[in-house]
C-alpha positions as CSV (number, residue, x, y, z in Angstrom):
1,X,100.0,63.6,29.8
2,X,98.9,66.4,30.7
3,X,99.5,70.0,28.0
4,X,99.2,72.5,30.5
5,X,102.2,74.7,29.6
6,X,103.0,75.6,33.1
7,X,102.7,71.8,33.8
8,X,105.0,70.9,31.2
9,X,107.5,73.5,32.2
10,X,107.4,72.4,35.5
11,X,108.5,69.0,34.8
12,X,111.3,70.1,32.6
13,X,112.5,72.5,35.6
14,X,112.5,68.8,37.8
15,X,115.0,67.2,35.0
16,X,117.0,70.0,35.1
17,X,116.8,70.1,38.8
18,X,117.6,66.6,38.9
19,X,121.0,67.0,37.0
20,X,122.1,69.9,39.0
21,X,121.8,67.4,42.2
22,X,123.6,64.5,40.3
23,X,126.5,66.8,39.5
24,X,126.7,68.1,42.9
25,X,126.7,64.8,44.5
26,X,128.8,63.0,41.7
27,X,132.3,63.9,44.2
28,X,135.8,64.8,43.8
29,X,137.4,63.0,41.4
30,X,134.5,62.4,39.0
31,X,135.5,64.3,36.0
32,X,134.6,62.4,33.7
33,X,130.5,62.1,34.8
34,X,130.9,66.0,35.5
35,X,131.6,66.2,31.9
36,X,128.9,64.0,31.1
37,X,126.4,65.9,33.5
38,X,127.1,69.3,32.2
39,X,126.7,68.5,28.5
40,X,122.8,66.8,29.5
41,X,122.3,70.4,31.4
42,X,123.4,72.2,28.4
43,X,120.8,70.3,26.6
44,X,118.2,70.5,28.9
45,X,118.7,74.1,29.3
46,X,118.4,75.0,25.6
47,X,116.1,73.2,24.6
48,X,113.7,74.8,27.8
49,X,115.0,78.1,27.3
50,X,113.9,78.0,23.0
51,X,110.6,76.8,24.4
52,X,110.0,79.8,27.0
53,X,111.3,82.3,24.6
54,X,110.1,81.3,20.9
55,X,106.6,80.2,23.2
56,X,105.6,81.2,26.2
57,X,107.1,84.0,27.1
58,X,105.8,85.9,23.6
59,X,102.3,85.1,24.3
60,X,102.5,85.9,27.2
61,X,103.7,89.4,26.5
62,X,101.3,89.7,24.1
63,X,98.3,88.6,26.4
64,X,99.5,89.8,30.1
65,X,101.1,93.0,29.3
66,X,100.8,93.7,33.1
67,X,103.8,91.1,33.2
68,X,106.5,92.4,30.3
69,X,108.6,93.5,33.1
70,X,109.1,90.1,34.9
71,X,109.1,88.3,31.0
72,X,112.4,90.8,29.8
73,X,114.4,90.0,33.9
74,X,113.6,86.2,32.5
75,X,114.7,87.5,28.7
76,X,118.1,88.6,30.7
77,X,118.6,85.5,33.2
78,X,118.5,83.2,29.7
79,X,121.0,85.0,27.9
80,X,123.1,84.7,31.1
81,X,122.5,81.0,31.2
82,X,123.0,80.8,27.5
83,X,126.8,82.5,27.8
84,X,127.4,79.9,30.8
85,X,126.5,77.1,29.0
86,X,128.4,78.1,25.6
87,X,131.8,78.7,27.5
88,X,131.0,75.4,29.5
89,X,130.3,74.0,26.5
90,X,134.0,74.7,25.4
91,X,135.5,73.9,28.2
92,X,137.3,70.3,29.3
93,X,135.8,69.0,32.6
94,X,139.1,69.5,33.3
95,X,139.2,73.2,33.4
96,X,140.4,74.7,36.3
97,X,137.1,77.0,36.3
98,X,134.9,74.3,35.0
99,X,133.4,73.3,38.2
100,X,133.2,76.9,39.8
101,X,131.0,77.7,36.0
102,X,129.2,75.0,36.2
103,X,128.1,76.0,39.8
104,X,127.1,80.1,38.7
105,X,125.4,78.3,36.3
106,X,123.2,76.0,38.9
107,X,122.5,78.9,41.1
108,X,121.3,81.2,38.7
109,X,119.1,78.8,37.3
110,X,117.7,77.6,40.7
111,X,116.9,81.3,41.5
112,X,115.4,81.4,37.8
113,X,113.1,78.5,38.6
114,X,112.6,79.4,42.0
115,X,110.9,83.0,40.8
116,X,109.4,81.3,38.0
117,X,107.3,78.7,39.9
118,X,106.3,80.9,42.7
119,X,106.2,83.7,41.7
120,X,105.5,84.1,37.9
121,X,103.9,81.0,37.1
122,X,101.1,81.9,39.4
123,X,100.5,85.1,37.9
124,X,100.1,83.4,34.5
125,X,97.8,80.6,35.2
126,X,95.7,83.4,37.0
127,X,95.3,85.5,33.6
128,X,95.3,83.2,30.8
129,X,93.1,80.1,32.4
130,X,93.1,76.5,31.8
131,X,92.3,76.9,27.2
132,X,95.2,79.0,26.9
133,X,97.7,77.2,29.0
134,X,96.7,74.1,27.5
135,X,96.9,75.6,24.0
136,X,100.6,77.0,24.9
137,X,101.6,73.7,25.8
138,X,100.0,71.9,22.6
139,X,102.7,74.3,20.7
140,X,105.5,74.0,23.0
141,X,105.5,69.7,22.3
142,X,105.5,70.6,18.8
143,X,108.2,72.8,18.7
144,X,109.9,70.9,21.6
145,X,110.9,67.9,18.9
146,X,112.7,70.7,16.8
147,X,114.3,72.5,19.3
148,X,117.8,73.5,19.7
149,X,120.0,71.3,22.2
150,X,123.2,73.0,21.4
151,X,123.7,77.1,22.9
152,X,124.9,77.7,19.6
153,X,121.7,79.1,18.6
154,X,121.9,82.0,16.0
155,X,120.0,84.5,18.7
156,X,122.4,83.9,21.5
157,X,125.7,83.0,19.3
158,X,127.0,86.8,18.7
159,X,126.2,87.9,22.7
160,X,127.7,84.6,23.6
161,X,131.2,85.4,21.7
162,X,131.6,88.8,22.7
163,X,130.8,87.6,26.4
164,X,133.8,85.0,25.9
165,X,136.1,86.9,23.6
166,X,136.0,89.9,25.8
């Protein structure tokens, strides 16, 4: 297995991917796997977004100042995947706006990952090299089997209540 941090990220983006499809495809009347389906993206998506934030993209900053424009939009797209997934997270499948939530949150996402791997990813492997990607990615599995799986993170938890509240 490779630790190539862009590597790594890639395949999480292919999980995540993979969910998105099985939700759209589940049908109709499938409430029940919907449910099921949006509380594996919730975990997918915090546990990726902890890693990119608490990792990569503060090394990155620190290393590829050139790119601390592009790291605070992806800063911004988290926290607006992070409010999605808390108010999903506290919705029934049910929910009259649980599907249309569910589907902001797959678009934004998809653009997320869509920037990410074609445009930003790129950029990264061209300044820090092969060492340091595969250094980034050595930390990222070891913080990866601590990481968060709930939104209710203590970072995101104040923004994510005022976001629903108000």
């Amino acid at each position: 297995m490779s630790t190539d941090a862009i590597v790594l990220l890639k395949a999480d983006h292919k999980e995540i991917k993979a969910v998105f499809k099985q939700f759209e495809q589940a049908g109709e009347n499938a409430t029940k796997a919907k449910g099921e389906l949006v509380a594996k993206m919730i975990e997918l998506l915090t546990a990726h977004t902890y890693l990119e934030n608490e990792v990569l993209y503060p090394e990155v900053r620190r290393l590829l100042p050139d790119l601390e424009d592009d790291i605070l939009e992806s800063y911004e797209e988290h926290h607006v995947a992070d409010v999605l997934c808390m108010e999903l997270a506290a919705l029934s499948p049910e929910a009259e706006r649980f599907e249309a939530k569910t589907s902001v949150l797959i678009e934004n996402v998809t653009h997320h990952i869509e920037e990410e791997e074609q445009d930003w990813f790129p950029k990264v492997r061209q300044g820090l090299g092969r060492k340091q990607l595969s250094e980034l990615g050595e930390l990222m599995l070891a913080k990866k089997k601590s990481a968060p799986r709930s939104p209710a993170q203590p970072s995101a938890l104040k923004k994510t209540l005022d976001a629903v509240i108000k």
